[in-house]
C-alpha positions in Angstrom: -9.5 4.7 -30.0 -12.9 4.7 -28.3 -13.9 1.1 -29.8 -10.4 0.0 -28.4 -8.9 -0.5 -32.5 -5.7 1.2 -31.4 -3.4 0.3 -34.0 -6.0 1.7 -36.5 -5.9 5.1 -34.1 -2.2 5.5 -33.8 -2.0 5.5 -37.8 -4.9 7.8 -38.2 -3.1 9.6 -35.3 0.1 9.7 -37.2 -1.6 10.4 -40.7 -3.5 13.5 -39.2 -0.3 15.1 -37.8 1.9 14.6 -41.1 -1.0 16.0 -43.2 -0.6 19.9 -40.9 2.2 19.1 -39.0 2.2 22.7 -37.2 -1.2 23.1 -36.3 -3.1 22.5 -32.8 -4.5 19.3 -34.9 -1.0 18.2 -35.2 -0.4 18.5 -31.2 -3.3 16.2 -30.5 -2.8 13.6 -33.4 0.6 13.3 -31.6 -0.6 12.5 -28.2 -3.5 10.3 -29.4 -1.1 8.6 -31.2 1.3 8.0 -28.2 -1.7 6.9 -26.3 -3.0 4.4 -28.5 0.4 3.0 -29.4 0.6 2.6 -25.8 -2.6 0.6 -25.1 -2.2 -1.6 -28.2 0.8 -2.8 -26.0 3.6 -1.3 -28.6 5.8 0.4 -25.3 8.3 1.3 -27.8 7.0 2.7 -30.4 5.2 4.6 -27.8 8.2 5.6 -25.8 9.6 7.1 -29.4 6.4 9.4 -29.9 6.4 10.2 -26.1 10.4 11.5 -26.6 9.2 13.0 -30.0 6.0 15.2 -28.2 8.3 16.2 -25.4 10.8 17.7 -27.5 8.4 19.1 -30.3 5.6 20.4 -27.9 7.4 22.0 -24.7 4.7 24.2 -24.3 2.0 21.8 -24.7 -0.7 21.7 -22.0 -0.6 17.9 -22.1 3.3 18.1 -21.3 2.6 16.8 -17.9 0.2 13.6 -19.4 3.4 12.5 -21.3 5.7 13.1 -18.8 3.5 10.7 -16.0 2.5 8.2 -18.9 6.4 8.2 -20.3 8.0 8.3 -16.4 5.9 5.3 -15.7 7.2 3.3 -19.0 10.5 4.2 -17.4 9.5 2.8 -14.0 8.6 -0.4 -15.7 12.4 -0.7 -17.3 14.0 0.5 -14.2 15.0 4.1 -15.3 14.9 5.9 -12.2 16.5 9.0 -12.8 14.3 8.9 -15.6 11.5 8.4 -14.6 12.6 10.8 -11.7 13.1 14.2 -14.4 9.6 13.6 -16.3 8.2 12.8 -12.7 9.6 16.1 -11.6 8.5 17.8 -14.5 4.4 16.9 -14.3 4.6 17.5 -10.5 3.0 20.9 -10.7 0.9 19.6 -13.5 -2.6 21.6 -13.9 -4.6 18.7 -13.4 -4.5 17.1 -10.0 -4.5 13.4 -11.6 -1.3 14.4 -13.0 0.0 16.1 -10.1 -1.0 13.4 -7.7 0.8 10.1 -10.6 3.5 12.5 -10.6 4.3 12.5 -7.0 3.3 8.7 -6.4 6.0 8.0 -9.3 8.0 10.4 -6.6 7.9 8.3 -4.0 8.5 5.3 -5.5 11.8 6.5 -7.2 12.8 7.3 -3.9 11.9 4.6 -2.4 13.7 2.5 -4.8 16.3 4.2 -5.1 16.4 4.3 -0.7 16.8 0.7 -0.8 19.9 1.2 -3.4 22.1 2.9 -1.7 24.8 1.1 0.6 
């Protein structure tokens, strides 16, 4: 991931999560993975292992990451009250770069959605 080979990372991502799938490995591999596939430019498959980490790690202290990271994907296709609930959700994030994407995607929803209404 470091030396920018992200398809290589996602599947070593992917590989180290199906080989313990309910250890704290397993909760890593899986956002690693979702990271690389999103910087090797694969927003889908990405989106699909952002859903996935959401719904399998609820308690997960990098819930509020994937929330920002997926409510921006959103943003880009124009899924406002999407990207409006994982906003929400990472708004009280622990770390204040998640807090502070979180309420930037905020404003822009509202914004947007502002400008919608007749």
């Amino acid at each position: 991931l470091r030396a920018s080979h992200y398809a290589r990372a996602a599947e070593s991502m992917q590989r180290a999560a199906q080989v313990a799938p309910t250890s704290s490995l397993a909760v890593d591999a899986r956002y690693w993975e979702a990271v690389a596939l999103a910087r090797h430019g694969q927003t889908g498959k990405a989106r699909t292992a952002m859903e996935a980490f959401l719904r399998r790690h609820p308690g997960s202290p990098r819930l509020g990451e994937v929330s920002t990271m997926l409510g921006w994907m959103l943003v880009e296709s124009q899924e406002w009250s999407g990207a409006e609930r994982l906003f929400r959700s990472a708004e009280n994030d622990r770390a204040p770069s998640v807090r502070d994407s979180a309420r930037k995607g905020l404003e822009l929803v509202a914004r947007v959605q502002a400008r919608t209404k007749p």
